[in-house]
C-alpha positions as CSV (number, residue, x, y, z in Angstrom):
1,X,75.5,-8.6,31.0
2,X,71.8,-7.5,31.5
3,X,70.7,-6.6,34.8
4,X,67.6,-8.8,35.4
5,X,64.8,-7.0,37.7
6,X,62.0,-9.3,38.8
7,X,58.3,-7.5,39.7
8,X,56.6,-9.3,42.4
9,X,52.8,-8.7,41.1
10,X,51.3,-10.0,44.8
11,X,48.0,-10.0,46.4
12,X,48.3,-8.4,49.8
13,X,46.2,-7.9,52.5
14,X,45.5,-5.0,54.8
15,X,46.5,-6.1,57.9
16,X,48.6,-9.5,57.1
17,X,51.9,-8.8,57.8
18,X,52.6,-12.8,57.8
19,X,50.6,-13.8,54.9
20,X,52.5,-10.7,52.7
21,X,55.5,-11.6,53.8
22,X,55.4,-15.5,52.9
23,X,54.1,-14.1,49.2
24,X,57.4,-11.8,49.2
25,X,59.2,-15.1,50.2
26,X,58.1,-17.1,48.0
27,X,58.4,-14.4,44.8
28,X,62.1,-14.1,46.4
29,X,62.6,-17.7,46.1
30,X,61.1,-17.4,42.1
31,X,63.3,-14.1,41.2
32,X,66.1,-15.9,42.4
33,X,65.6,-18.9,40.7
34,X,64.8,-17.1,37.3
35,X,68.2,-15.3,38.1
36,X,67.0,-11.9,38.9
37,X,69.3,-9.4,40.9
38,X,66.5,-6.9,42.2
39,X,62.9,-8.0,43.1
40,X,60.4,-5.4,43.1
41,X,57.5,-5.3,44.9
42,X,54.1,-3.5,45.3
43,X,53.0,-0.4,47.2
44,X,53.1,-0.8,51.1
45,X,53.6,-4.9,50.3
46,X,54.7,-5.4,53.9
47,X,51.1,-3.5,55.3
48,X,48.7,-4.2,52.1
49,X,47.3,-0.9,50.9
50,X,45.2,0.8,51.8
51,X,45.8,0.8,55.8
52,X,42.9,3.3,56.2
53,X,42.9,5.0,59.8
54,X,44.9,1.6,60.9
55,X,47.5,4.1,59.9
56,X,46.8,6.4,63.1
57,X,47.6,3.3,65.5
58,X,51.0,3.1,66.7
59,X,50.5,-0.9,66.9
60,X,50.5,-0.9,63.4
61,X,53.6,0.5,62.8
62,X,56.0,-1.5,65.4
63,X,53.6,-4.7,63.4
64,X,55.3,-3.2,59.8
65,X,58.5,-2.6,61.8
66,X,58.8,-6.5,63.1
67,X,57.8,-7.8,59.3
68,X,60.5,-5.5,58.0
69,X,62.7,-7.2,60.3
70,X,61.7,-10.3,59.0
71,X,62.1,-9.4,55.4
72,X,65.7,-8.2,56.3
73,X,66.5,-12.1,57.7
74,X,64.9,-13.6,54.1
75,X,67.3,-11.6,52.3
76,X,70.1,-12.7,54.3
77,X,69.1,-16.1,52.8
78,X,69.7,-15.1,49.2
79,X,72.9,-12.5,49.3
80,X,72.9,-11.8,45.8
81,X,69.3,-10.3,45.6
82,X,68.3,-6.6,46.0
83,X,64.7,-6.9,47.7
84,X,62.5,-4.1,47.6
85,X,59.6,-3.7,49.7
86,X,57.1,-1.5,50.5
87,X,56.0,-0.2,54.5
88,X,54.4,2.9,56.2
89,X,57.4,4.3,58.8
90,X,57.3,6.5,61.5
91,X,60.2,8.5,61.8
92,X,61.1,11.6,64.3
93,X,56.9,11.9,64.9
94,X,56.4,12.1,61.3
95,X,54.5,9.1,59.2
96,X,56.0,8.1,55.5
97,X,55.1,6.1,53.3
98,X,57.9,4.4,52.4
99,X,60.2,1.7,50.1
100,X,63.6,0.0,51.9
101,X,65.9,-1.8,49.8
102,X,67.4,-4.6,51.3
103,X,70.5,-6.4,50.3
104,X,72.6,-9.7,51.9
105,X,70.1,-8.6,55.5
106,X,70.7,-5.6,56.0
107,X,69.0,-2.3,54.9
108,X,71.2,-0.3,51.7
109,X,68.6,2.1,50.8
110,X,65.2,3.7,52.1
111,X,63.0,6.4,50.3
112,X,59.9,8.4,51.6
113,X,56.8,9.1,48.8
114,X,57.2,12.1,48.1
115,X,53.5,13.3,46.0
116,X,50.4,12.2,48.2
117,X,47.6,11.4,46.2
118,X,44.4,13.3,47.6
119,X,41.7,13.0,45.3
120,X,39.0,10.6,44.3
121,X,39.2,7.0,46.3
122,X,43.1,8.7,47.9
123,X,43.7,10.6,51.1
124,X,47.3,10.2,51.7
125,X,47.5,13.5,53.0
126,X,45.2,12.7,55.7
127,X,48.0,9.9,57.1
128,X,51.4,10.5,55.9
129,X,53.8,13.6,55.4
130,X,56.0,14.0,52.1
131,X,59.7,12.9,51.4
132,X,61.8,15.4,49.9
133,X,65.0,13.1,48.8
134,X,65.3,11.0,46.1
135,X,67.5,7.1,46.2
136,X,69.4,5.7,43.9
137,X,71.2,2.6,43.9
138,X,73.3,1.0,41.7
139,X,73.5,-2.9,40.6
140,X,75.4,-4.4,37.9
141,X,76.5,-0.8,36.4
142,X,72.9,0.5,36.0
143,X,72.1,3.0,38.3
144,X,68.0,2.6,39.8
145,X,66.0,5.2,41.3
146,X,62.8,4.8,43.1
147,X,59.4,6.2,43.4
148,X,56.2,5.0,44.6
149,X,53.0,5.5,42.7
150,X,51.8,8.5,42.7
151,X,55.5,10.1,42.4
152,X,55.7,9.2,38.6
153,X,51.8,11.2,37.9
154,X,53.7,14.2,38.7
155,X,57.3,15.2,36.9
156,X,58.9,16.3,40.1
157,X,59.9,12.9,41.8
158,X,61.0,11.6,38.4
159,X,63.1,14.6,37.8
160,X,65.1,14.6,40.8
161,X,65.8,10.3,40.6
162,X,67.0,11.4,37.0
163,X,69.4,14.4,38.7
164,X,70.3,11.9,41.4
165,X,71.8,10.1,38.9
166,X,68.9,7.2,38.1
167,X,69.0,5.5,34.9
168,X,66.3,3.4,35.1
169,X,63.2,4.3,37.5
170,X,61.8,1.5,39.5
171,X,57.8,1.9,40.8
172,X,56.1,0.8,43.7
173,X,52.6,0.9,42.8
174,X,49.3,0.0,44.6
175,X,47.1,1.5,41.3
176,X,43.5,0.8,41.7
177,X,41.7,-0.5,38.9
178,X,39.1,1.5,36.6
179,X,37.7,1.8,32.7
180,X,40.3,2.4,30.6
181,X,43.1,2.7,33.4
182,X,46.0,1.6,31.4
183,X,46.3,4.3,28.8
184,X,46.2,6.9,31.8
185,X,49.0,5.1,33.0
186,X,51.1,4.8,30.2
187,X,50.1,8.2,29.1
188,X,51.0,9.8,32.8
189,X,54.7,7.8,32.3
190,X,55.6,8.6,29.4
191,X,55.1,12.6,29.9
192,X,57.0,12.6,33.5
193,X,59.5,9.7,33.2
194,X,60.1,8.9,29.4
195,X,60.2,12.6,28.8
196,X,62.8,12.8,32.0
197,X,65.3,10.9,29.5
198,X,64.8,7.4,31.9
199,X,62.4,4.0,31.6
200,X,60.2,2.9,34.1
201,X,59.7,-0.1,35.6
202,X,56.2,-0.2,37.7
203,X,55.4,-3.4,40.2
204,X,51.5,-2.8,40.7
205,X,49.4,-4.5,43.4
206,X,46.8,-7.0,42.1
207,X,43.4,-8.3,44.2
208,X,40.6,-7.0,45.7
209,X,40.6,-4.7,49.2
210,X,36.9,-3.8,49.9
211,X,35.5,-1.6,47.1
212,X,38.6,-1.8,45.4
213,X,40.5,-3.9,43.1
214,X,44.0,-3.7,42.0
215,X,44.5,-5.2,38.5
216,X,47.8,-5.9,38.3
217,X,49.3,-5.4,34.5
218,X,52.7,-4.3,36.2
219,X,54.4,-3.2,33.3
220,X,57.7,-1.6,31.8
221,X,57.9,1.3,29.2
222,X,61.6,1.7,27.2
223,X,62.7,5.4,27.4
224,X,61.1,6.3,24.0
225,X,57.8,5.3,25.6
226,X,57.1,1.8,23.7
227,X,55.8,-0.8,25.8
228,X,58.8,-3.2,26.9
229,X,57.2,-5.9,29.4
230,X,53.9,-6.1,30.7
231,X,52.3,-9.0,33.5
232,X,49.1,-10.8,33.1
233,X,45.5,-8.8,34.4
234,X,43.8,-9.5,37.5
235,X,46.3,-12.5,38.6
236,X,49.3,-12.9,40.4
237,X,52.6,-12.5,38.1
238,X,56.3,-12.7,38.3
239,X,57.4,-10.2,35.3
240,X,61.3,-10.6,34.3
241,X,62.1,-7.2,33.0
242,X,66.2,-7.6,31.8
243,X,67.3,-3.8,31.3
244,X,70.9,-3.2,29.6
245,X,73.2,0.1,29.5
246,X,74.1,1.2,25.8
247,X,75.4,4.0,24.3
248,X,71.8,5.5,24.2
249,X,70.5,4.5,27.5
250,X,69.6,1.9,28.9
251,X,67.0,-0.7,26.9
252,X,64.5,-2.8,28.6
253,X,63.1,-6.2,27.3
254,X,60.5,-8.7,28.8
255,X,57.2,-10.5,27.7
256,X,54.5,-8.5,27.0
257,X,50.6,-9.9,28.2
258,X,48.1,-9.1,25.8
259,X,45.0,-7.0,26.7
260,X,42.1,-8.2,28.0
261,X,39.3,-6.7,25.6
262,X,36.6,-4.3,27.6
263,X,34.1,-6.6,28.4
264,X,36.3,-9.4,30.1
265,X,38.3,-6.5,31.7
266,X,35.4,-5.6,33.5
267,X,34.4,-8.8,34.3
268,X,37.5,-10.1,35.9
269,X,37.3,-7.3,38.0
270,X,34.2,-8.1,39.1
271,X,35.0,-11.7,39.7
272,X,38.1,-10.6,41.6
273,X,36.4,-8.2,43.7
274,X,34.0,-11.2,44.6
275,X,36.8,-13.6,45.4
276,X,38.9,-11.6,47.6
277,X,36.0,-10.2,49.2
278,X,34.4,-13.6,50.3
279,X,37.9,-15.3,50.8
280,X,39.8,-12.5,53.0
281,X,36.8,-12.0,55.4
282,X,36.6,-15.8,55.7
283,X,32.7,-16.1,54.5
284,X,32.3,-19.8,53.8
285,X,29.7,-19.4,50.7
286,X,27.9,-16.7,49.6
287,X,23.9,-16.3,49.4
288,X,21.3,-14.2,47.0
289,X,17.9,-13.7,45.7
290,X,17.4,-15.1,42.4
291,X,14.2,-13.0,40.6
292,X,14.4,-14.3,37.2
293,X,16.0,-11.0,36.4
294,X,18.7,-9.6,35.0
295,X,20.8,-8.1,37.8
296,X,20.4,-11.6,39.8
297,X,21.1,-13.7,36.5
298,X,24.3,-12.0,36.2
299,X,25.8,-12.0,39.4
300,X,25.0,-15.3,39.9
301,X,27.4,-15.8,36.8
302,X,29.8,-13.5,38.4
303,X,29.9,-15.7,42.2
304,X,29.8,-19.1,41.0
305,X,32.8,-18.0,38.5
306,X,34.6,-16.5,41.3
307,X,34.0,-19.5,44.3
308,X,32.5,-22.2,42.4
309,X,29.2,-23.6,42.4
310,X,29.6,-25.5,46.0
311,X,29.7,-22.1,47.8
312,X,26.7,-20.4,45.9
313,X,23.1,-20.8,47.1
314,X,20.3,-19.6,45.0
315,X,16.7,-18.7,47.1
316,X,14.2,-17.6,45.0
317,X,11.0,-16.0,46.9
318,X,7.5,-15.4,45.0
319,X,4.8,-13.5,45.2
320,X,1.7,-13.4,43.7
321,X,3.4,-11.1,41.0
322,X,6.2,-13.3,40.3
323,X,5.2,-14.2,36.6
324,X,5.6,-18.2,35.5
325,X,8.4,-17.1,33.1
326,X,10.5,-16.0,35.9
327,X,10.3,-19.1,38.0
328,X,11.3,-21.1,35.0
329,X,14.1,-18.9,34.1
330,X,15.4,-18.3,37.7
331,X,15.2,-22.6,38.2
332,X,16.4,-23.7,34.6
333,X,19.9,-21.0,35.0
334,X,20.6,-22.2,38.9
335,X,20.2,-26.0,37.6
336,X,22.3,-25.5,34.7
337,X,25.5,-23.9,37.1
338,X,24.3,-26.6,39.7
339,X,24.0,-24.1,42.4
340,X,21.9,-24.9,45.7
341,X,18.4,-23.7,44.8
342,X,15.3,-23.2,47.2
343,X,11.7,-21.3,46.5
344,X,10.4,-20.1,49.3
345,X,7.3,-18.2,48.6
346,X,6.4,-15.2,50.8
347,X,2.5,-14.7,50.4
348,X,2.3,-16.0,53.8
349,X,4.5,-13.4,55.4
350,X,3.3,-10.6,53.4
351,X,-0.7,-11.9,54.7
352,X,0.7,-11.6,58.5
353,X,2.4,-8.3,58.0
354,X,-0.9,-6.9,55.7
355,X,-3.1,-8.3,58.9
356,X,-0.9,-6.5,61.1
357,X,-0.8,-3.1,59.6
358,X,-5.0,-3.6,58.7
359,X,-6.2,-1.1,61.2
360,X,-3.3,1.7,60.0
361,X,-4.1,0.8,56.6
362,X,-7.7,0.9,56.3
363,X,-9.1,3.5,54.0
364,X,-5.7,4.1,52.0
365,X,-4.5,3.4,48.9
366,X,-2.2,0.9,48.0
367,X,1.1,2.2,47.0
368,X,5.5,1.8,47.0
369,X,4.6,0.6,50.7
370,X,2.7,-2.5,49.8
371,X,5.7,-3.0,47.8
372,X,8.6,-2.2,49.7
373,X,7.1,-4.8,52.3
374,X,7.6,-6.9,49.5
375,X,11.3,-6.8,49.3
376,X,12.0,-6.4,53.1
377,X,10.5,-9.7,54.0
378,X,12.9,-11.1,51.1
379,X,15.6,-9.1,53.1
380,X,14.6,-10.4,56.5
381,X,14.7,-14.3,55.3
382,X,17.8,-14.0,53.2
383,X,20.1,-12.0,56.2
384,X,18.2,-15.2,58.6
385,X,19.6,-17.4,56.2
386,X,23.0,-15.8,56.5
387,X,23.3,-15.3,60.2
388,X,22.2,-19.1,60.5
389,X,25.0,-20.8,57.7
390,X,27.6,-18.1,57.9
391,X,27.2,-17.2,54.8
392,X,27.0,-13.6,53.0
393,X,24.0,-12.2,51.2
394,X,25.3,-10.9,47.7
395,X,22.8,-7.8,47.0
396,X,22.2,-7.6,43.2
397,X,21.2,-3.6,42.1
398,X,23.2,-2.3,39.8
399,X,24.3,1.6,39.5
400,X,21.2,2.9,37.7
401,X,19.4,2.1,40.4
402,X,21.6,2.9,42.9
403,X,21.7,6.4,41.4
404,X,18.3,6.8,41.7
405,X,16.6,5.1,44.7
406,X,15.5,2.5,42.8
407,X,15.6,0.1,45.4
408,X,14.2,-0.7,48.9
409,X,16.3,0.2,52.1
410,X,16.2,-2.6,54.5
411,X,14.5,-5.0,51.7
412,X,17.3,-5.7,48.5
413,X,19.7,-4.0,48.9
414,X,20.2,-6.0,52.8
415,X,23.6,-7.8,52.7
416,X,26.9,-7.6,53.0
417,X,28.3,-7.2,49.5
418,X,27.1,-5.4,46.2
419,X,28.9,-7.1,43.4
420,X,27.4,-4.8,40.6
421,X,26.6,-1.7,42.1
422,X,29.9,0.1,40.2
423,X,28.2,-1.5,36.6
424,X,25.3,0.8,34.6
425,X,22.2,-0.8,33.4
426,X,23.3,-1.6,29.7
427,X,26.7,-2.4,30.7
428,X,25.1,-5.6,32.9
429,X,23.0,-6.7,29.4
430,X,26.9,-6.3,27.7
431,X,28.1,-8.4,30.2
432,X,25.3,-11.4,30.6
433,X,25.9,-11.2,26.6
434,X,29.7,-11.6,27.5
435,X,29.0,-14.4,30.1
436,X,27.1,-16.0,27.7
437,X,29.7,-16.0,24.7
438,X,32.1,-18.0,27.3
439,X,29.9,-20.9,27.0
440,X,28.3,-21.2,23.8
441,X,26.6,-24.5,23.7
442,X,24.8,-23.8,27.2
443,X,24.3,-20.1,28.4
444,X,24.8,-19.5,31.9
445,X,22.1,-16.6,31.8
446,X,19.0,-17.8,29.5
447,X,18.1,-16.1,26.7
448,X,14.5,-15.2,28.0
449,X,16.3,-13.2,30.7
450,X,18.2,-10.7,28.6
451,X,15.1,-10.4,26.5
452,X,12.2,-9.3,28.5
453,X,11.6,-6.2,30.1
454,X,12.7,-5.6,33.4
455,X,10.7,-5.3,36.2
456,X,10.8,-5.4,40.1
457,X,8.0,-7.6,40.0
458,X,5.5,-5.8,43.0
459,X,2.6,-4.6,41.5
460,X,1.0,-5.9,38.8
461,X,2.4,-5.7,35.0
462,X,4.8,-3.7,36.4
463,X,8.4,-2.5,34.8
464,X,11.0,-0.4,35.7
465,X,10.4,2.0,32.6
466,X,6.8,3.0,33.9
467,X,8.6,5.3,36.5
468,X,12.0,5.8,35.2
469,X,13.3,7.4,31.3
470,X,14.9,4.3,29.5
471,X,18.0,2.9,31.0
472,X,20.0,4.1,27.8
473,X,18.9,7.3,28.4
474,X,19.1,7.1,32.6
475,X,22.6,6.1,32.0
476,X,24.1,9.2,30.1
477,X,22.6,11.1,32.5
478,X,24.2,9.5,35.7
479,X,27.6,9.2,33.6
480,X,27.7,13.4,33.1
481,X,26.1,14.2,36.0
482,X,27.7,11.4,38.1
483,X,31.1,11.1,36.9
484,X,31.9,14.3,35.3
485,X,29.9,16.8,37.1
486,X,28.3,18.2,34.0
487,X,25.4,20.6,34.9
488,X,21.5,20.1,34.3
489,X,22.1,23.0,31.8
490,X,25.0,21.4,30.1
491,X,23.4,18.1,29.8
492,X,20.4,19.6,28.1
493,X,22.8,21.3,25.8
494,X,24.1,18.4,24.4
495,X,20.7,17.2,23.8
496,X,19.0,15.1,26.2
497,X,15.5,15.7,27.7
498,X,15.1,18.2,29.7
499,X,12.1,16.5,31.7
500,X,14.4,13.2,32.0
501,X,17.6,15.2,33.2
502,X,15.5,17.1,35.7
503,X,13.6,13.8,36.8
504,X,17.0,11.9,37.5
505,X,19.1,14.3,39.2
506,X,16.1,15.0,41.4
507,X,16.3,11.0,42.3
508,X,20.1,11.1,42.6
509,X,19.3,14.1,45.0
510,X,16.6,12.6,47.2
511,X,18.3,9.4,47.1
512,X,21.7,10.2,49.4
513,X,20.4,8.7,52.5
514,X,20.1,5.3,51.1
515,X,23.7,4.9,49.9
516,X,25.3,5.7,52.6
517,X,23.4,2.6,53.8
518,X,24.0,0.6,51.5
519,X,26.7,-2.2,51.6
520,X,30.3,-1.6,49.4
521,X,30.9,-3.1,46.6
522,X,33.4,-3.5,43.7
523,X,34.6,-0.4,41.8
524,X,35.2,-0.1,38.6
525,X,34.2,3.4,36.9
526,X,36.6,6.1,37.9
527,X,33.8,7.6,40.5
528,X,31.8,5.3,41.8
529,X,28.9,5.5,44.9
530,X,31.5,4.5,48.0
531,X,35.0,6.2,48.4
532,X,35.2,8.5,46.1
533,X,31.5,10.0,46.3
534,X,31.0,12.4,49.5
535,X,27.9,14.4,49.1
536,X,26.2,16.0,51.7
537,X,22.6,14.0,52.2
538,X,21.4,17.4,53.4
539,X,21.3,20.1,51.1
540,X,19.9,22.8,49.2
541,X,22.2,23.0,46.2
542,X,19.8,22.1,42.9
543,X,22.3,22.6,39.8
């Protein structure tokens, strides 16, 4: 008989040791119904992942150690189940993060990560100290070893489980999401487990927690390396892996979810981030400015897919440089997703602020102040808005800009989540193009929107290419410079221009001091401005 192992794919949350643990309940209840003998769950599922400096407050541990306790009484309710669950222990002074199997109530098993991630958006190092022994356990005849995360990107973990006697190698995983992360996965597997002589069985975390989002696709891989089982993206799963001793070793089976293609990859991301964002900090609705532009248009699309069109309000403010075309745009898409929509011009405020600053002013030029003014009174009357409904202002500038100061401190990018700030330029036209194909016969995003040049709309005729190289250009360069350190010299090597390489690593320079104010938002490159970008705002350094 096949020994049935059921992968809790769960949406935790940092801090809600009851609200985890009824998830684990109820994915107990499920694996036990589908006739499982071992439920696996994610990563620290008792805690949520990642505890952050929580993890240096001893109040946080005896919380972990009471829903353990808990956990232990649900498996008394169901005898025949192996639960596995994930929780950051203290032990002799020393902090682990760690997996306890449980079995009929009472604790059979407990394992300590042993490889501590400490690179990009990780610092494990910085909270917990390394295991050094492996656990196996058997059920049904098939020996299971565990690891968590990490311990199957290096061979060492996997390595000793296999000398410990593990047949199969079950994974607690809390995996953050980026382009392209599944092949690394797979790839990482098959070279330190597969190779090992074992399959694996990984139970990833899915949701959104802050900046990041977790996407799920828990998945098994069969000791050659072929793909055995895999769970659904970006949603809550239940994946029945059954796993069978032969002569060869043991063989998995289990339904395999098909891949998302790129575009929707991303965008479910995106729409996740946005849920669990809004809905685990208890925000009622959400708010933004609507332009007529691009970067508004599309994450617009992006909240009212993720909360519905009763929890989205659309303000668009005018100047005297708002052109006709955008007013039409902005009021024909929020009409057609039957969002709450308001114009509230701003020439009035901008008149008292210019009649204020007259006597400072006099004599000088216009210039980026005129316009920053601009965008700060659309700041001010959209975080007024939110302090008044409740209600959190959705900023709307995408990477590019981010990368390179394109955007006023204080004016838009005020408020309290960045939905696209992780998403390039041309990947937001790829993606309005995407949101578009979802509903053929009536666009969400007009089609005057992706078509026209954009522009921040504060001086006169004004677009974003008069000061900046074009975005397809821009965009290679923050990509090598960004997000694989490549030189100035390198990048000219490879045959972009000189003057545009030098212009926009100047900006991405220069512009430190504004992203560290600048609110967090969903990740999904694999370096993007937040947790995994620390550089010094002072500095010398020019290469």
């Amino acid at each position: 008989m096949p020994v049935r192992i059921a992968c809790g794919q769960l949406n935790q949350t940092v801090g809600d040791f009851s609200g985890n643990l009824d998830r684990i309940e109820r994915a107990v209840r499920d694996a036990t119904a589908a006739g499982a003998q071992v439920l696996l769950t994610p990563e620290l599922s008792l805690s949520g992942y990642p505890p952050e400096d929580l993890l240096f407050r001893t109040a946080f541990y005896a919380k972990a150690e009471e829903a353990l306790q808990r956990a232990a009484t649900i498996s008394g309710l169901y005898p025949d189940l192996h639960l596995v669950v994930g929780l950051p222990v203290r032990r002799g002074g020393r902090c682990h993060n760690g997996a306890v199997v449980l079995k009929g109530g009472r604790q059979v098993g407990e394992y300590f990560k042993r490889e501590l991630p400490n690179y990009s958006v990780f610092d494990e190092i910085r909270y917990f100290t390394s295991g050094e022994q492996p656990l196996v356990f058997e059920v049904g005849g098939i020996r299971l070893g565990i690891a968590i995360c990490e311990d199957f990107w290096l061979p060492d973990a996997p390595a000793k489980a296999r000398s410990a006697g593990a047949q199969v190698l079950l994974a607690l995983n809390a995996s953050p999401y980026h382009l392209n992360k599944r092949a690394t996965r797979f790839d990482v597997a098959r070279d330190n487990v597969c190779r090992a002589g074992m399959p694996l069985i990984a139970c990833n975390l899915v949701g959104g927690q802050d900046e990041l989002v977790f996407d799920g696709q828990t998945f098994a891989l069969a000791q050659d390396g072929s793909l055995a089982a895999q769970a659904l993206e970006f949603s809550e799963d239940l994946l029945l892996v059954d796993v069978e001793q032969g002569p060869e070793g043991a063989t998995l089976s289990g339904r395999i979810e098909p891949d998302l293609p790129f575009l929707a990859q991303v965008y479910e991301a995106l729409k996740l981030g946005v849920r669990d964002y809004v809905e685990k900090n208890g925000f009622p609705a959400v708010l933004l400015g609507l332009s007529g532009g691009i970067d508004s248009a599309l994450t617009l699309a992006i909240a009212v897919d993720a909360l519905g069109a009763e929890r989205v309000r659309a303000v668009m403010m005018p100047s005297q440089y708002t052109a006709d075309i955008s007013l039409a745009d902005a009021r024909q898409m929020a009409q057609g997703l039957g969002v709450r929509y308001d114009v509230w011009p701003i020439a009035d405020c901008l008149q008292a602020f210019r009649g204020t600053l007259a006597d400072e002013f006099r004599g000088l030029p216009e210039d980026t102040t005129e316009e920053n003014i601009q965008a700060r009174i659309r700041g001010t009357l959209l975080m007024a808005l939110s302090n008044k409904s409740g209600a959190i202002v959705l900023t709307t500038g995408n990477k590019s800009e981010m990368a390179v100061g394109y955007c006023t401190l204080y004016g838009d990018m005020a408020g309290g989540f960045a939905v696209i700030k992780d998403i390039a330029k041309t990947l937001v036209y790829r993606l309005a193009e995407y949101r578009n194909q979802l509903s053929p016969a009536i666009p969400a995003i007009p089609a005057r929107i992706i078509d026209r040049a954009p522009s921040a709309e504060l001086r006169p005729d004004q677009t974003d290419q008069d000061s900046l190289p074009p975005y397809e250009i821009l965009d290679e360069i923050v990509q090598m410079y960004m997000e694989r350190n490549l030189s100035v010299e390198q990048m000219i090597e490879v045959g972009l221009p000189g003057d545009a390489v030098n212009q926009v690593v100047r900006l991405i320079r220069i512009s430190e001091y504004k992203r560290r104010q600048a609110p967090v938002g969903v990740r999904v490159t694999d370096r993007a401005f937040g947790r995994d970008w620390r550089y010094p705002i002072t500095s010398k350094f020019r290469e």
